[in-house]
C-alpha positions as CSV (number, residue, x, y, z in Angstrom):
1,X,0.0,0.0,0.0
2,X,3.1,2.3,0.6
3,X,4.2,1.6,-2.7
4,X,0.9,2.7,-4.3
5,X,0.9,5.8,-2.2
6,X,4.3,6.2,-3.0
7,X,3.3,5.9,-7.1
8,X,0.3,8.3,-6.5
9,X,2.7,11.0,-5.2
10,X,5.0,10.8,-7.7
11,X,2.9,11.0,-10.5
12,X,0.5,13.5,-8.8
13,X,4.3,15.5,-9.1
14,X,5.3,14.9,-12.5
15,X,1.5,15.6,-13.8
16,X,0.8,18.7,-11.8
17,X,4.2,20.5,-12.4
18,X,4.5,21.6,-16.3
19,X,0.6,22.9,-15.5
20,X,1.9,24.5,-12.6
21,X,5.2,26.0,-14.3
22,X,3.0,27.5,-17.2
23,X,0.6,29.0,-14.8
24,X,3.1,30.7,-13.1
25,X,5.3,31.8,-16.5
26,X,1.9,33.2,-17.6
27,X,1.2,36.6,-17.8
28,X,-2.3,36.5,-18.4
29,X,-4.7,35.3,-15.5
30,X,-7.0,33.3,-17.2
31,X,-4.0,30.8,-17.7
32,X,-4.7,30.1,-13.8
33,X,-8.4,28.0,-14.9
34,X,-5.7,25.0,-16.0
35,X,-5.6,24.5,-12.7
36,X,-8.6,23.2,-12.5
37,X,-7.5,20.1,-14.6
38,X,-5.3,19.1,-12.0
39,X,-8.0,19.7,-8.9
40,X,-11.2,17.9,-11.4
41,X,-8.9,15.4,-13.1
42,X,-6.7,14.0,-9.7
43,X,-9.6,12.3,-8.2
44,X,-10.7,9.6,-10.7
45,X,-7.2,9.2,-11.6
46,X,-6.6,8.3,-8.1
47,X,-9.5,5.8,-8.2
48,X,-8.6,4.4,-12.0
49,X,-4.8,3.9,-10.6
50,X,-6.5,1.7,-7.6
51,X,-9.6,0.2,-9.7
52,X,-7.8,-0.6,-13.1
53,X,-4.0,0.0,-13.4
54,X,-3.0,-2.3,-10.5
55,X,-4.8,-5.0,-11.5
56,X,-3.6,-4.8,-14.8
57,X,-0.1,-4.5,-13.5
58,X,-0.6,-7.5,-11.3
59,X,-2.3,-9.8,-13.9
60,X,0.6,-9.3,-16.2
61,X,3.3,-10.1,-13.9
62,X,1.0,-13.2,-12.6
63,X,0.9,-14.3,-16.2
64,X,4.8,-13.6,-17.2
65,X,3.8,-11.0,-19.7
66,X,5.0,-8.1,-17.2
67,X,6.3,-5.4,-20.8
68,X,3.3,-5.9,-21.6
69,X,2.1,-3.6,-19.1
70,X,3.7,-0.7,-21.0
71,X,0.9,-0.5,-23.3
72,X,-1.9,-2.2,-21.5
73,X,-1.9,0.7,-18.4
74,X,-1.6,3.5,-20.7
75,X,-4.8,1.7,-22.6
76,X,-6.7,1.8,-19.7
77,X,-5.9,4.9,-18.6
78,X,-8.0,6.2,-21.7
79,X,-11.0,3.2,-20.7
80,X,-11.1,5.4,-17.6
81,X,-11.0,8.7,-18.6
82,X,-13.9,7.1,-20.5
83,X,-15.9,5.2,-17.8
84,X,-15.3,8.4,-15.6
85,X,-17.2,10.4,-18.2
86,X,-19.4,7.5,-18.1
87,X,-20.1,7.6,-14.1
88,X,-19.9,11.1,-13.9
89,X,-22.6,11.9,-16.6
90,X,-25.2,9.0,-14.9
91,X,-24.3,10.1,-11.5
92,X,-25.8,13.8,-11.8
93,X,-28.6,12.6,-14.1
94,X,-27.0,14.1,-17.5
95,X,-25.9,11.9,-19.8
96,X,-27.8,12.6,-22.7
97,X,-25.9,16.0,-22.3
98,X,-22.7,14.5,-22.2
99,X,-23.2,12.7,-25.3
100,X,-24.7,15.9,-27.1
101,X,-21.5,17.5,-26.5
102,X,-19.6,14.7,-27.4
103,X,-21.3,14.9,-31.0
104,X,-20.7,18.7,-30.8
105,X,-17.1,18.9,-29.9
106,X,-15.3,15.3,-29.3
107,X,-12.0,17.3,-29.4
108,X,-12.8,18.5,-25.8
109,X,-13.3,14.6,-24.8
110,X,-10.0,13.4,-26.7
111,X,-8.4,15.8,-24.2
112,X,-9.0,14.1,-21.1
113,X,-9.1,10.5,-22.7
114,X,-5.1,11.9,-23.8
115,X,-4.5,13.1,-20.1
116,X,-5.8,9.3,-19.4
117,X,-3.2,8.2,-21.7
118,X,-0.4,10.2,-19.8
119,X,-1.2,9.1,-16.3
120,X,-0.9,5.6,-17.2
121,X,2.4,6.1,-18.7
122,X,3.5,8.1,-15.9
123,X,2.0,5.1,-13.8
124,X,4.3,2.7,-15.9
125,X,7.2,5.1,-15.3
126,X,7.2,5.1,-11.5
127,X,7.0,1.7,-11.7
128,X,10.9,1.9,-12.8
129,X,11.7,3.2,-9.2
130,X,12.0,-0.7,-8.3
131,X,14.6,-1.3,-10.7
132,X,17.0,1.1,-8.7
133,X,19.6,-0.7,-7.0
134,X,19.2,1.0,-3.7
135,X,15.4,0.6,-3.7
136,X,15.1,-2.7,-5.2
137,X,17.9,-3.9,-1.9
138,X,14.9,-2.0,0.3
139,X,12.0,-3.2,-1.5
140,X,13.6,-7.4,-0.7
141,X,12.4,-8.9,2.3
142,X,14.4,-10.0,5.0
């Protein structure tokens, strides 16, 4: 459970600074609403990370296929940008909404299924941190 905590940190870091680095370079304030992807987006990804991406991880190392996992996390990192759309819409009653916008502007949806796409990877790439010598001695039980 540390681990995963660990993984959340770290990719809560490496997602939230280049948002954070052009907000503050920015000389206009209306950059300061991408914020708000951070603070509307780090919630489900927390939950996807739990609900899909371990799993995932776990059934390909079970299995022997463990590079696989480079492309199937990233994959279902855009299934849950997609189910959270999904949850979201049913949970406050507007779905059919959702899905008019969709047919009006997918562009808008392809955004957040992309930012899917990047925290998997960035899942995949903390998962690395075990391949350091001086973790990976840690990491072995006595």
């Amino acid at each position: 459970m540390l681990f995963f905590l660990a993984r959340c940190v770290a990719c809560t870091l490496f997602f939230c600074a280049p948002i954070v680095l052009i907000v503050a370079t920015a000389s206009e304030p209306a950059t300061a609403l991408l914020l708000l992807v951070p603070i509307l987006g780090l919630i489900p990804a927390y939950i996807i990370a739990l609900i899909l991406f371990v799993p995932v991880e776990g059934l390909m190392q079970r299995r022997g296929i463990g590079w696989l996992s480079n492309l199937a996390v990233p994959f279902m990192g855009a299934v849950g940008a997609l189910l959270s759309f999904v949850v979201l819409g049913a949970f406050w009653g507007e779905l059919d909404v959702m899905l008019r916008n969709l047919a009006r502007d997918p562009y808008a949806f392809g955004f957040w299924i992309f930012l899917g796409v990047v925290w998997g990877f960035l899942w995949r790439l903390t998962a690395l941190v075990r391949h350091i010598p001086m973790v990976a001695r840690q990491m072995k039980p006595a």
